[in-house]
C-alpha positions in Angstrom: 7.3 17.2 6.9 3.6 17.7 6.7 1.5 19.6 9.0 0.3 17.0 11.6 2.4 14.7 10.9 5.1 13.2 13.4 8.6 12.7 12.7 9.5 8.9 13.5 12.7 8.8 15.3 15.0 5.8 17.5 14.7 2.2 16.9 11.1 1.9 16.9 10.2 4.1 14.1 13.1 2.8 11.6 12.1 -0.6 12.8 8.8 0.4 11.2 10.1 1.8 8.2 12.1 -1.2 7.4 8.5 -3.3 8.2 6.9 -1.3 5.3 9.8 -1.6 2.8 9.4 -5.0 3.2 5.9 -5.9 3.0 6.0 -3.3 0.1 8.9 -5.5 -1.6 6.8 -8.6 -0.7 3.3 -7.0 -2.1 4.9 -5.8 -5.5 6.9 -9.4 -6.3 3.6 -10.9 -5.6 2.0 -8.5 -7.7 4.5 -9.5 -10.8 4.3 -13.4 -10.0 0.5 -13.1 -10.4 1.1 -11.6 -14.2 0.2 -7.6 -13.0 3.3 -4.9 -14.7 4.3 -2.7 -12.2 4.0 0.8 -12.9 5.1 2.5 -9.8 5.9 2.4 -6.1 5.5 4.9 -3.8 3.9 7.6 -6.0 4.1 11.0 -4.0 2.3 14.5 -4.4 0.9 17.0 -1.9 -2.3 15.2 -1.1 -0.8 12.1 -0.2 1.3 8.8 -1.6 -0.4 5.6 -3.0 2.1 2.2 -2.3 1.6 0.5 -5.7 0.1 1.1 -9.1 0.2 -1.7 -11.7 -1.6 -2.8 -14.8 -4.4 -6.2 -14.6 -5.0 -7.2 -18.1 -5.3 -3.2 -19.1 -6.8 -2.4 -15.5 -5.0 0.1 -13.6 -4.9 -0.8 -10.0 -3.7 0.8 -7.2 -2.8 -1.0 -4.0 -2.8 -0.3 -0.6 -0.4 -2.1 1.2 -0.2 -2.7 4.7 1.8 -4.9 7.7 1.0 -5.8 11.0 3.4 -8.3 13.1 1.5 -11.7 13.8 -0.2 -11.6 17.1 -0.4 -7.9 17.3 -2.8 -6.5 19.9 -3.2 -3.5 17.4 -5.2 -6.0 14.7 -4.6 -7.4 11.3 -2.9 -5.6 8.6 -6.7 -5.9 7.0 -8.4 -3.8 9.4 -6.1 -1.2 8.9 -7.4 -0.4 5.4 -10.2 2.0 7.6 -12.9 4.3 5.8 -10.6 7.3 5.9 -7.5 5.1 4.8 -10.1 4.4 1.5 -11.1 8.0 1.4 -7.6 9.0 1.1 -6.2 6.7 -1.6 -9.0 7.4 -3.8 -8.1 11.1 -3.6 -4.3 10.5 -4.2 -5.7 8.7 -7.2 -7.4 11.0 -8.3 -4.3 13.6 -9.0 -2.6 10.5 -10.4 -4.9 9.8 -12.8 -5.1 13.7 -13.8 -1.3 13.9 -13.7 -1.0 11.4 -16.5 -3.8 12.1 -18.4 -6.1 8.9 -17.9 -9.2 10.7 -16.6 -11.3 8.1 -18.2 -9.1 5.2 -17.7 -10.7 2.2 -15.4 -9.1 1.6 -12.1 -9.7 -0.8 -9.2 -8.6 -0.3 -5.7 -7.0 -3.4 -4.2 -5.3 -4.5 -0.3 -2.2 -6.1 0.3 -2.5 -7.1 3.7 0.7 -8.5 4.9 1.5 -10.6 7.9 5.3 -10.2 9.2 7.3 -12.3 11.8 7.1 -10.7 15.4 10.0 -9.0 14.4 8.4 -7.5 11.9 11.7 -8.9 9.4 10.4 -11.8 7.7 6.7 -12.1 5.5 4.8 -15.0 7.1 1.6 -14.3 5.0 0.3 -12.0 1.6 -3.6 -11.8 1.8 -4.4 -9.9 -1.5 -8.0 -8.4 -1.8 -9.3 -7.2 -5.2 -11.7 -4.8 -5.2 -11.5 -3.7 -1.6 -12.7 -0.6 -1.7 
């Protein structure tokens, strides 16, 4: 565990593990339906993880994905890819990109914002962004 960081524990926070695993399952079939190859999911090092990374006609792109229940008072899965959220991807990235060697490689940043049930079980909406940050 990282400094800062909680440890999610009961219902609630595997509830919301099992929330991300899917709208991560849902982002990445999407992702292969629209033509992009799949590189990796859930890419980890010491700065951080990025979700998805896949290949757009030779573009690498790595996307955020996020989930919010429908009607949530917290907001859409959208607003949750914040300036910091941004900041931090595009760091991860940055050791990815170093790690395999493709310093001067192009790379877009897209959202997956995904819209689940209010039981957070089922994917009632993908609203894919290219270029969202």
């Amino acid at each position: 565990m990282h400094r800062g960081q909680q440890m999610r524990t009961g219902a609630r926070g595997d509830q919301r593990m099992l929330s991300g695993r899917i709208a991560e399952s849902a982002a990445a079939v999407w992702l292969e339906e629209q033509g992009y190859y799949l590189l990796q999911r859930n890419w980890r090092c010491r700065q951080g993880e990025l979700d998805l990374i896949a290949e757009d006609n030779g573009m690498l792109v790595v996307v955020e994905v996020r989930s919010a229940r429908a009607g949530s008072r917290f907001g859409t899965a959208a607003e949750a890819v914040n300036t910091r959220k941004q900041q931090k991807v595009r760091l991860v990235a940055a050791v990815y990109m170093q790690q395999m060697g493709w310093s001067s490689r192009n790379i877009r940043f897209d959202a997956a914002a995904i819209t689940l049930d209010a039981s957070g079980s089922k994917v009632e909406d993908i609203l894919y962004i290219k270029d969202a940050f």
